[in-house]
MARMARZA-530554 format. One record per residue (C-alpha): z, x negated, y; residue in three letters. Coordinates in steps of 0.5 Angstrom, whole numbers, plus 500, padded with zeros to 3 digits. Last residue first. Layout:
MARMARZA-530554
ZXYala;...
This chain:
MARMARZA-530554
491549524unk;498545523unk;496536523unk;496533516unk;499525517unk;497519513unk;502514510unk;498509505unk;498506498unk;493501495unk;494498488unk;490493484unk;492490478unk;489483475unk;490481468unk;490474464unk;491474457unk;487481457unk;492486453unk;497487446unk;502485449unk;501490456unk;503486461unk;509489466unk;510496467unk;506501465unk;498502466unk;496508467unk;490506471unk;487499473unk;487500478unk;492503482unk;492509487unk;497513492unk;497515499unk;503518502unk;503525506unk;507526512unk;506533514unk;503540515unk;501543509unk;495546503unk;492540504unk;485539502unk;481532500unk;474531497unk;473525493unk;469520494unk;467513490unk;461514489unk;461516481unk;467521484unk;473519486unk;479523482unk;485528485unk;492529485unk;497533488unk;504532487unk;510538489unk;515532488unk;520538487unk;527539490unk;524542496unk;529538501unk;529531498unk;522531497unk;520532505unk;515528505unk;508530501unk;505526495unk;498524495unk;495522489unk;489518486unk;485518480unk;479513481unk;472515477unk;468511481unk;471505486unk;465504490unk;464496491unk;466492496unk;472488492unk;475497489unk;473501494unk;475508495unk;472513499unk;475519503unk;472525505unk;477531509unk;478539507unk;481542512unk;486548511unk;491544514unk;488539518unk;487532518unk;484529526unk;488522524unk;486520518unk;478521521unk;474524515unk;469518512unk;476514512unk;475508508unk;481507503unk;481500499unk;482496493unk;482489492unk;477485497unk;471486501unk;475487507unk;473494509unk;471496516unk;476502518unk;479499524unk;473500528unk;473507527unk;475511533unk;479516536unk;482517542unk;489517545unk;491512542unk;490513535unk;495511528unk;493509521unk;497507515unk;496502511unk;499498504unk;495494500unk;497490493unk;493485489unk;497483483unk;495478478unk;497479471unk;498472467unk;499470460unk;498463458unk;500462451unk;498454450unk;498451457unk;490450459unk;490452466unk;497449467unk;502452472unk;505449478unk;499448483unk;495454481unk;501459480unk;503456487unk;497459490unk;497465486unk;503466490unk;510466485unk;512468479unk;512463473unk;516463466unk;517458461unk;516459453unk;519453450unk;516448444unk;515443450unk;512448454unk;509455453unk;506460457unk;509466461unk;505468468unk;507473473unk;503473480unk;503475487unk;498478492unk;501482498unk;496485504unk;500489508unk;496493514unk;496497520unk;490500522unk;490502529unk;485508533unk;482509539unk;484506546unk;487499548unk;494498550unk;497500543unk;504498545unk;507498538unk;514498537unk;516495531unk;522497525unk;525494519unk;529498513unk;535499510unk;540494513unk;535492518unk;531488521unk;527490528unk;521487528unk;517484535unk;510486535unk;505485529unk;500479528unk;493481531unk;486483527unk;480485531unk;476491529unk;475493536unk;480499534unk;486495532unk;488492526unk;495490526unk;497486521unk;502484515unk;503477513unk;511478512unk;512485513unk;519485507unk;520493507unk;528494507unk;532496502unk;534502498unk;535509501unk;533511508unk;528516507unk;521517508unk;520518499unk;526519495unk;528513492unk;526507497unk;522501499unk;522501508unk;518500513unk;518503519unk;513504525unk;514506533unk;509508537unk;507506544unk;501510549unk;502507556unk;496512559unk;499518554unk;496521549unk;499519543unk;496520535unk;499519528unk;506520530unk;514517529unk;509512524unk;512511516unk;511505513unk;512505506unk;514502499unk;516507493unk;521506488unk;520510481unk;515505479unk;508506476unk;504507482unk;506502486unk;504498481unk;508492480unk;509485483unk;512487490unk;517492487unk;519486482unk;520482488unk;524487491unk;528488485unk;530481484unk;532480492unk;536486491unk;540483485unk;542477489unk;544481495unk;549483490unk;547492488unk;553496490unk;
């Protein structure tokens, strides 16, 4: 049984990582995608597991995370129920159309010499600015950009949400995430900081790993523009994966850039029946 020590530890480390290299995966899974209902609420847990949607590891940390809503306003989250295994809210969504829930995390890991001595940082970027010294002698950085979503309607579906940022990697819907089908293709466009992230390789992996045995991955790759086509062949919740640069392994590579930047992006969105 892991100390609270190490589970700290680990949940750093997952932070720090692309969500594509390691074998824990984080998420926030909504009870539905879409409510037609005059007092419409749903409910979403977050959690870092194994296998993936189940309870198995450790809670998902929301600090910072936000809600989205159809006008494109960004508000704080509701209330979160912590727990053992995962940390849960209650969305009210008052105003019709559809919610983006987002977690941005940005953090670093940096080694440099001291005095003789190597030192080691991991933190903010904020921090890495104020405690780490820009000329040290074998400064090694990699930056970590780190988005994770998923979408939820009420009673309508609209695009508001949608509007990019501008910053790290990112999904605009051009196929509604909440209207997917089986059978139906569905248009995606990644961004990497505002711009077309062309050539992108990306995955979705179907729930339900724990009962078929097989991960059952399917994986695709933006064209120039930043598109790809997407067609599902079963209903479900179906996690969204993408890291650039890709095939990258864990950590800095030795004989890489001394100062790195990585970005990754992942969602949870739901395929319909026909």
């Amino acid at each position: 049984m892991k100390t609270p020590f190490v589970q700290t530890v680990v949940a750093l480390a997952l932070a720090t990582l692309s969500m594509q290299a390691i074998a824990h995966r984080p998420w926030l899974l909504p009870s539905t995608t879409f409510v037609e209902n005059k007092d419409p609420w749903v409910t979403i847990d977050a959690a870092i597991s194994e296998q993936l949607f189940e309870l198995d590891h450790i809670p998902l940390k929301l600090d910072g995370a936000a809600v989205i809503g159809p006008d494109g306003a960004a508000g704080a989250l509701p209330a979160i129920t912590a727990g053992k295994l995962r940390n849960t809210f209650d969305l009210n969504m008052k105003q019709a159309g559809t919610y983006k829930v987002s977690l941005v995390t940005q953090s670093v890991m940096a080694s440099y010499k001291e005095g003789g001595e190597i030192k080691r940082f991991r933190g903010t970027e904020e921090t890495f600015a104020k405690e780490v010294p820009a000329n040290a002698p074998e400064l090694r950085a990699t930056f970590q950009h780190a988005r994770l979503e998923t979408f939820v309607t009420a009673n309508k579906a609209t695009d508001g949400a949608f509007k990019p940022s501008g910053s790290g990697l990112e999904l605009v819907p051009l196929t509604h995430p909440t209207e997917m089908r089986v059978g139906e293709t569905a248009k995606w466009r990644f961004l990497l900081d505002g711009k077309p992230a062309a050539n992108l390789p990306f995955s979705l992996v179907p729930g339900g790993v724990r009962y078929r045995g097989t991960i059952n991955e399917i994986r695709l790759t933006t064209d120039v523009k930043g598109e790809a086509v997407v067609k599902v062949p079963m209903a479900g919740m179906f996690w969204v994966n993408a890291a650039f640069p890709a095939g990258l392994g864990k950590g800095q590579p030795v004989d890489g850039p001394a100062m790195l930047r990585r970005f990754s992006y992942a969602a949870t969105v739901e395929v319909l029946p026909e």
